[in-house]
N, C-alpha and C positions, 0 to 999 in steps of 0.2 A: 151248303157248306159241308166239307166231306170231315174235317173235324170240328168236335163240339169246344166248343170254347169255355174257357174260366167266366166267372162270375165278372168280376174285375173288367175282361175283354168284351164282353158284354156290353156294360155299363159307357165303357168307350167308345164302340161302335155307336150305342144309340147317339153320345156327343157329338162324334162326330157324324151324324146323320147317316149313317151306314146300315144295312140291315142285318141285326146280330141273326144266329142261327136258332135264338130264341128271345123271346121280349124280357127285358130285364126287370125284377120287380122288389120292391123292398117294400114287409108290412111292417108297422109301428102302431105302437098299442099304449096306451095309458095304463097305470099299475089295475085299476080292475081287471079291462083286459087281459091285460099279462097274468094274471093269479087263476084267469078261466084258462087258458091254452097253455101254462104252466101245468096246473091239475088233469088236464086234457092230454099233453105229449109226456108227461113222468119228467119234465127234464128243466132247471133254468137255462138254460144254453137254448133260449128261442131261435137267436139267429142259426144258429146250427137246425135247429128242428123242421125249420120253417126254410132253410135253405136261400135266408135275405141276400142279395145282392152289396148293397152298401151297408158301412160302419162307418161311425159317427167318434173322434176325439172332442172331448172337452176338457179345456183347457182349464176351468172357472175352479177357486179353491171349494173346499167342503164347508157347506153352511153351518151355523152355531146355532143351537138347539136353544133356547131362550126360556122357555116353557111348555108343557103340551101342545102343539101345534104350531107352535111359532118359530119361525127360523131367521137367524140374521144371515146375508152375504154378506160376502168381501168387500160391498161397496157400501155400507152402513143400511142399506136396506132390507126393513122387518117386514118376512112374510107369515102371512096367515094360510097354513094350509089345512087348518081344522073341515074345512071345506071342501078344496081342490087339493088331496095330498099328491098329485103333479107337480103342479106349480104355486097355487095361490093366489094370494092378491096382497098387494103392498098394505102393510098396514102402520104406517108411519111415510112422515113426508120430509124428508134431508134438510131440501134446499125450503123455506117456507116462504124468505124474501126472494128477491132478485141480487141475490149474491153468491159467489163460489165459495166464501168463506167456510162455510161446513164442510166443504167438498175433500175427503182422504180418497186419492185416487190408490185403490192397490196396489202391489207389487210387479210388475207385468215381467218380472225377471225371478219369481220365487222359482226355485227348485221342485218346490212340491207342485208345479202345473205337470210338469214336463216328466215325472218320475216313474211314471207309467207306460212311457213312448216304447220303449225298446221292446217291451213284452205284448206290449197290444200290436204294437207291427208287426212283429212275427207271428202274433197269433190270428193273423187276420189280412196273409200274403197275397192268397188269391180271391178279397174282396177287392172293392170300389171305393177306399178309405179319405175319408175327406176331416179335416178341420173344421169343426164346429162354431160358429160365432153368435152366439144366439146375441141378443138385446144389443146388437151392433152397431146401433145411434138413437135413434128417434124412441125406441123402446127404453133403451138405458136412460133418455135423460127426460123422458115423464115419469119413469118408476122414482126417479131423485125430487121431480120438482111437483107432481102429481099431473095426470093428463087435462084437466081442466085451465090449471094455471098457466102451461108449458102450450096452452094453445092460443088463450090469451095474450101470453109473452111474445107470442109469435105476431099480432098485431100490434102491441104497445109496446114493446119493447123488444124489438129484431137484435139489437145489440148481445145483450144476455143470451138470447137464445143460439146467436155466433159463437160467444163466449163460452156459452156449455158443451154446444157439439163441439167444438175443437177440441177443449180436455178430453172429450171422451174418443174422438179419432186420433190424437195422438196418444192418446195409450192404445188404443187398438192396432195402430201401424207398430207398434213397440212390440207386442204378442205377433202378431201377424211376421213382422222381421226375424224373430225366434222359432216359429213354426214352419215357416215357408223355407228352412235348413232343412226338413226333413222331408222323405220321401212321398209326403202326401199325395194322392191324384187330383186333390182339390179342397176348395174351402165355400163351405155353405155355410153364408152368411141368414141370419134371421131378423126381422125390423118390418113389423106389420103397421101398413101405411092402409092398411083399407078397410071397410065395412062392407057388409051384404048390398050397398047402395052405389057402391062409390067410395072414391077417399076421402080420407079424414078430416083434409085439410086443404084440399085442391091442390089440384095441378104447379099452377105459378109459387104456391111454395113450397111445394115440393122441389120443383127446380129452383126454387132461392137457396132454400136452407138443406135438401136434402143433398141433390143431386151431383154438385160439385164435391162434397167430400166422401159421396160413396166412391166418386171416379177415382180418388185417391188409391182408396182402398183396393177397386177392383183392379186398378192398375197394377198395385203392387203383386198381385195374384198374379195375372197373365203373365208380365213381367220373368217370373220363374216358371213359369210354362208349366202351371196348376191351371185346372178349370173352374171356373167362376159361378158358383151357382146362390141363389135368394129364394127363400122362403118369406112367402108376403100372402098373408092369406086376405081375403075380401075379392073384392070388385075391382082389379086394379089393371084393366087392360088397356085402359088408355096409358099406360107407362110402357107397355111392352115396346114400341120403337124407342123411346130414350134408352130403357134397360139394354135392348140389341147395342146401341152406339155406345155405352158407355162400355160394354164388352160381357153382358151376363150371356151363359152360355143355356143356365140352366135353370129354369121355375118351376117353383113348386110352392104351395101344395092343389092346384090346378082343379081349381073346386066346381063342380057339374052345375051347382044351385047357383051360380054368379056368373058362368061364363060360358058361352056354347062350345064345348070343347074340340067338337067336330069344324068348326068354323076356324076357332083359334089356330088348329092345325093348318087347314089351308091357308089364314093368313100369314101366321108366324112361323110354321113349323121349317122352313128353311132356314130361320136363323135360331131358333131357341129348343131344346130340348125338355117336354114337358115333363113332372115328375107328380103321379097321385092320378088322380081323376076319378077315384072309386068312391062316390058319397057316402060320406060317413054321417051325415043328414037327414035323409031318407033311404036309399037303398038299403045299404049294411043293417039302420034298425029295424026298419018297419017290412023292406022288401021278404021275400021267401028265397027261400037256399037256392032254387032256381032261376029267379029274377035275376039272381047274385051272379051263378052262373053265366048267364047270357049275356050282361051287360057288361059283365069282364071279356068276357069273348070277344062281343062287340068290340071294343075298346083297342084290345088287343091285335084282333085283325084290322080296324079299319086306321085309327089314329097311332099303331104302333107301325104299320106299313112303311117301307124306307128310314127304319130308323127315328129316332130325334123323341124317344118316350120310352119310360120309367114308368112301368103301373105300379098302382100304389095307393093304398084308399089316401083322402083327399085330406085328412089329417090323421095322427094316432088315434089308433080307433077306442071310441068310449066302452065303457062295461056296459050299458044298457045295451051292445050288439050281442043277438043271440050266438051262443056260441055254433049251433047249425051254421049260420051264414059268415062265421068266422072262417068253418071249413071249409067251405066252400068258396071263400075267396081263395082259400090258399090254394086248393086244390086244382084249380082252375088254372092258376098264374104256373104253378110247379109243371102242368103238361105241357103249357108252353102255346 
């Protein structure tokens, strides 16, 4: 290609299975991380440093500090991040019966989601800028009922379990109707349905309870002519032809340790555009800064060929990764 392309142009090519003029790559890093390659480039502005591809809005309000380590959401849910100051772990359970009466769904219309748009859009023209939906069903409604009981409920009482995920997809198509106004390229939806094994919950109910209201959702995406993409991390390739029909354009986080990704490619790679595949499991910590090198390479040339791939380690990368092998992911992706 005789001119070099935007980030953003990039990013599209690979959707649309085209082959960009160079593989497009977005690195993500947990706050240790971030504090080593922070201290490393002199700069917060990673994405600038690091020259990422995609950006990420979220929509979700700011959490309430409760005590040292403890945060409430918007959705009555107390995290504990004395631990994991990323995310956490719920530490409080909403729903305790089988009932919605606890249930205060947020505001999907406050002002302060949305007060941000104008300046992060222009500040981030010639990225790959997508809508964020983390905890987008099956996630949001074990953090309310706890994952033990909400699996249970899933055998003893389907009902409730109907009755939850629609509260929470109808507020989601609510935000989604509000966002999908603005010039997004797309929305990455998040909802981890898998384990290093397989799924969590099988197949058939996953198509009971999951599948007809992701379609909703993902309908409503295509619909305005955004691209469709899911972060679903595990063992989850037996979903990859439903995911295709239902209209996902684009998986991630495309983990080396669950799934052969050189295989995946030959069989999915004309309909799905991969996103990650750098282990953040064994490569990144344990491999050598060379190892690093090479398997990005690999990666690079063999499954980024024709388009339809996003390298990208295979989740944010933890603080236990040396920072040698940090740079040497970057460096590698940046020559393209």
């Amino acid at each position: 290609m005789s001119e070099r392309m935007t980030p953003r142009e990039r990013v599209l090519a690979a959707v649309e299975h085209r082959q960009p003029d160079r593989i497009p790559y977005n690195i993500g890093f947990t706050l240790p991380a971030r504090a080593k390659l922070e201290a490393h480039f002199g700069t917060q502005d990673l994405d600038a440093a690091l020259g990422n591809h995609i950006v990420r809005y979220k929509s979700r309000l700011p959490y309430e500090q409760v005590e040292d380590g403890l945060w409430l959401d918007e959705w009555g849910v107390l995290w504990d991040q004395r631990i994991d100051r990323d995310l956490g772990v719920p530490a409080n359970q909403l729903l305790r019966d089988r009932s919605l009466a606890p249930l205060r769904l947020p505001d999907p219309h406050d002002p302060l989601r949305y007060a941000a748009l104008p300046a992060y859009m222009s500040r981030h023209a010639d990225l790959f800028q997508v809508f964020s939906v983390s905890f987008s069903l099956f996630e949001r409604a074990w953090t309310l009922r706890g994952m033990p009981d909400l699996m249970v409920d899933m055998v003893e009482a389907p009902e409730f379990v109907d009755e939850l995920l629609d509260e929470i997809l109808a507020w989601n198509l609510a935000v989604l109707d509000r966002m999908l106004q603005e010039p997004f390229d797309g929305v990455l939806f998040g909802d981890d349905w898998g384990q290093q094994r397989g799924l969590l919950f099988g197949l058939p109910r996953w198509r009971r309870f999951i599948a007809p209201r992701i379609a909703r959702m993902y309908e409503r995406v295509r619909a305005s002519g955004k691209v469709v993409g899911i972060h679903c991390c595990g063992k989850v390739e037996v979903l990859f032809p439903d995911l295709i029909g239902l209209g996902v354009q684009v998986f991630n986080p495309f983990q080396p340790e669950v799934m052969d990704l050189f295989e995946m490619k030959r069989r999915f790679g004309g309909d799905l555009t991969f996103y990650g595949g750098v282990s953040v499991q064994r490569l990144l910590p344990f491999g050598t800064p060379q190892e690093v090198r090479d398997e990005t390479r690999r990666l690079i040339e063999v499954v980024g060929r024709g388009g339809g791939f996003i390298i990208a380690p295979s989740h944010e990368m933890p603080g236990d990764i040396p920072l040698g092998n940090m740079l040497a992911l970057v460096e590698t992706v940046q020559a393209g």
